[in-house]
C-alpha positions in Angstrom: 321.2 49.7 -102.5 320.2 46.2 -103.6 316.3 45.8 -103.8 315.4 43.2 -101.1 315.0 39.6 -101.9 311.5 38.3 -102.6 310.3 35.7 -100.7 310.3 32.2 -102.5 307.5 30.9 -104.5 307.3 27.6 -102.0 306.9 30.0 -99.2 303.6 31.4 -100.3 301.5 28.8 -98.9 302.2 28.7 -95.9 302.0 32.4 -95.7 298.6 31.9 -96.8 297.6 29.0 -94.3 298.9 31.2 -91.7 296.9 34.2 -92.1 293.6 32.0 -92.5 294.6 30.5 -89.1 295.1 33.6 -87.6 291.6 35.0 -88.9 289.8 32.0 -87.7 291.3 32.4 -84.1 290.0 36.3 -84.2 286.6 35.0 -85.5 286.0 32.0 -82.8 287.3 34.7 -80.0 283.9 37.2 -80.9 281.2 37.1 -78.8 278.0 35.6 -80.6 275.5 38.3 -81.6 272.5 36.1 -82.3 270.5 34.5 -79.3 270.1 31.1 -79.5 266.8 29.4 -80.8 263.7 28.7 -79.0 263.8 25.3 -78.9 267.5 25.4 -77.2 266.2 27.7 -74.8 263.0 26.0 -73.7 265.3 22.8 -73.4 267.8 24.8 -70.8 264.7 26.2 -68.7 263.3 22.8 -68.7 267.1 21.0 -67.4 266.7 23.9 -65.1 263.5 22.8 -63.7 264.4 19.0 -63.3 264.7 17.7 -59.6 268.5 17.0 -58.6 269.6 13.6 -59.5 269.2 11.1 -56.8 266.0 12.4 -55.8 263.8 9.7 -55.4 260.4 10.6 -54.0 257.2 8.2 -53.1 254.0 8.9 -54.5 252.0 11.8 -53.6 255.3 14.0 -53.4 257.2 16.1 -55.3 261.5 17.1 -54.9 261.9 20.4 -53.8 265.6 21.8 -53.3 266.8 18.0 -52.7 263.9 17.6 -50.1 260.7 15.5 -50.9 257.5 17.7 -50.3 254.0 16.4 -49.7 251.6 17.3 -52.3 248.6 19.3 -50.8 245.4 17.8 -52.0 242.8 20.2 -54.3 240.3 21.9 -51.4 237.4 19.9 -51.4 238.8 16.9 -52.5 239.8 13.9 -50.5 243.4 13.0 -51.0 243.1 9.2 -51.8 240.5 7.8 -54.3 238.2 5.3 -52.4 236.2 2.8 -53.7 234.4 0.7 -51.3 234.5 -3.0 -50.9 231.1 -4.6 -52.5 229.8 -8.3 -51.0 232.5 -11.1 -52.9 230.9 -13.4 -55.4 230.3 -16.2 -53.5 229.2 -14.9 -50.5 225.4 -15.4 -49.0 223.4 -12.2 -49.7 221.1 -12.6 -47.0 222.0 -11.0 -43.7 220.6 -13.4 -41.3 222.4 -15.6 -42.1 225.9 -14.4 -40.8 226.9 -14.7 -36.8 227.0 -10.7 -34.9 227.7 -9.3 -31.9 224.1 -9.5 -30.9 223.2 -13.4 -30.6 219.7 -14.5 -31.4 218.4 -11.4 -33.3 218.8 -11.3 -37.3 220.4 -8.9 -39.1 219.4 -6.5 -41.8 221.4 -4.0 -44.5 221.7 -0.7 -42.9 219.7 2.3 -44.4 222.7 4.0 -45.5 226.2 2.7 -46.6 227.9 -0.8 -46.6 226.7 -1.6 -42.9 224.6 -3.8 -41.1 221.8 -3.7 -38.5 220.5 -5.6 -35.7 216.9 -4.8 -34.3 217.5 -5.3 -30.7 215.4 -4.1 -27.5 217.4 -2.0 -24.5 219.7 -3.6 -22.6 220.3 -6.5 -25.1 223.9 -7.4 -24.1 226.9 -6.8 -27.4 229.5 -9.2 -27.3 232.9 -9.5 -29.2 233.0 -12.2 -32.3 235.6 -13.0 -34.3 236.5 -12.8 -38.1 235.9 -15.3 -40.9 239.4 -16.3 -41.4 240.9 -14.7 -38.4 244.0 -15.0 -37.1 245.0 -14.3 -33.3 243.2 -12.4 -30.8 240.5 -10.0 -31.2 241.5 -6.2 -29.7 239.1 -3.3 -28.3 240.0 -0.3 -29.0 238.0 2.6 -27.2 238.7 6.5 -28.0 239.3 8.8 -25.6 237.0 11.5 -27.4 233.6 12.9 -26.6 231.8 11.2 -26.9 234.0 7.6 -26.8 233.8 5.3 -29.6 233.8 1.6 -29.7 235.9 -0.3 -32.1 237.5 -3.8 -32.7 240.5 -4.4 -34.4 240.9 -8.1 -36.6 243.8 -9.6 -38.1 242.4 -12.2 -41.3 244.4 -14.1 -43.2 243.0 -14.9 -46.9 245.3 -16.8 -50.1 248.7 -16.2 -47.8 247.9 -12.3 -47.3 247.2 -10.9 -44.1 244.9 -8.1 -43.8 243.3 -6.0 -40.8 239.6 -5.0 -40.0 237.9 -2.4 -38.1 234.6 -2.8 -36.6 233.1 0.3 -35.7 230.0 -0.1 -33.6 227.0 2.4 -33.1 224.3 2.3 -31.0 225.8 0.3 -27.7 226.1 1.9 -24.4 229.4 0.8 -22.4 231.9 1.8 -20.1 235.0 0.8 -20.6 238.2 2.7 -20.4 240.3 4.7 -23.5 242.5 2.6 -24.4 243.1 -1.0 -26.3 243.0 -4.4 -24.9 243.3 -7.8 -26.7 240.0 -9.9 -25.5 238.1 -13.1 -26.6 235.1 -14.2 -28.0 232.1 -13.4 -25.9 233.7 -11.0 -24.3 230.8 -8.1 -23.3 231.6 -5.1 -25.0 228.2 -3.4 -23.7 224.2 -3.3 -24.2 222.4 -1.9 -26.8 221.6 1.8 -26.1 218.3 3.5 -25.6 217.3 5.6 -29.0 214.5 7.1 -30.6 212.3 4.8 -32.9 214.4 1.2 -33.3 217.2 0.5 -30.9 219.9 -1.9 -32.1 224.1 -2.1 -33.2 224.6 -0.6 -36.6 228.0 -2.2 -37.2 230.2 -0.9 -39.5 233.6 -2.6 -41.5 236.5 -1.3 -42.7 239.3 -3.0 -44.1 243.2 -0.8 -43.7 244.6 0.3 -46.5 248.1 -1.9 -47.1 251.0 -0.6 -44.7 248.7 1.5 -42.4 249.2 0.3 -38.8 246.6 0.8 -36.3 249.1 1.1 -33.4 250.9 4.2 -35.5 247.4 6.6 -35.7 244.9 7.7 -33.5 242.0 5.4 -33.2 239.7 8.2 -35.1 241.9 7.9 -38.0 241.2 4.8 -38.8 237.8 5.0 -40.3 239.2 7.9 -42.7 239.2 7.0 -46.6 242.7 7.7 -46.6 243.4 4.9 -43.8 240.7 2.8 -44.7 238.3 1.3 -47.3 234.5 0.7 -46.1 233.8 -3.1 -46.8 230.5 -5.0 -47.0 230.3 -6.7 -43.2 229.3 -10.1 -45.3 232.5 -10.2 -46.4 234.1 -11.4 -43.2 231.4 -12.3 -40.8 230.8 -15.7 -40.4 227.9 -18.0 -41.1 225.5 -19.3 -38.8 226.2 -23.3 -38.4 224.0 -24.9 -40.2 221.5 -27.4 -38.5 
């Protein structure tokens, strides 16, 4: 027999190409061996860790499974920074000279905190004032705790924003119902109470935080550094009329 035909010189490269195809498939078809780097793999736990998209939480909370958590404050830490409201520049420093529920007696800084006092015998009858600046009607706003507390509620309005205040008084004996009423100037809210060594109202201010609602927490809450800022009483009292 004939030997058989060789193959053509042309042919030869693409016999070639074909068989380095044919290797590359086999090697791109082999599981890898080597683990990938470090960085690569702290960059897949951390897309791992990232909240679903859309997620959009307010402050204070964090996503959790495509459900905004709140954020539990450290123990022994309050959960909002507060920083109280000092007198405004411009405002008179001296005490006596602003109007308070106790008409006819001066007041004085309270011993401790931004709060004011009023040196008052028994009896001596509290009644409501309003606001420097204030707009509509003044509200009481008695707790139904034990004991109660007595607080008024005042809407101000200052440069086109609109802002609330808390009274909180101390020292006053009264005996009105829980509950909250809208009243008027000179309304009585009670008489001061008897006490050991000076009787009088301490009365203390605090201004909401922006968005808190009184009507939407209990009247306790209010006074709380996460509801409320404590603010200097000269800062929204008004002044005596001059003579």
């Amino acid at each position: 027999m004939s030997p058989a035909p060789r193959a053509a010189p042309a042919l030869w490269p693409l016999a070639i190409a074909a068989t380095a195809a044919g290797l590359a498939v086999i090697m791109w078809r082999r599981p890898p061996t080597e683990q990938a780097p470090p960085r690569a793999q702290a960059a897949s736990a951390s897309a791992a860790l990232r909240p679903p998209s859309g997620v959009d939480c307010p402050p204070q909370q964090l996503p959790d499974d495509s459900v905004c958590l709140p954020v539990p404050p450290v123990e022994g830490r309050e959960a909002v920074a507060s920083a109280p409201l000092e007198l405004l520049p411009g405002r008179a420093p001296d005490y006596a000279r602003y109007v308070t529920p106790i008409a006819n007696y001066p007041a004085a800084a309270a011993p401790q905190g931004l709060a004011l006092f009023v040196a008052a015998p028994r009896g001596v009858p509290v009644t409501a004032v309003n606001l420097e600046a204030q707009s509509g009607p003044t509200r009481r706003w008695v707790t139904a705790g034990v004991p109660p507390r007595l607080m008024t509620l005042h809407r101000v309005e200052r440069s086109g924003s609109m802002r609330t205040y808390v009274l909180a008084y101390e020292g006053v004996a009264f005996d009105t119902a829980p509950g909250m009423q809208e009243i008027v100037v000179g309304t009585p809210l009670g008489r001061v109470a008897a006490g050991r060594g000076v009787t009088g109202l301490t009365l203390q201010v605090r201004q909401l935080r922006r968005g808190v609602e009184p009507e939407n927490l209990p009247p306790e809450r209010l006074l709380l550094d996460a509801s409320s800022l404590a603010c200097d009483p000269r800062n929204v009292l008004p002044l005596e009329p001059t003579l």
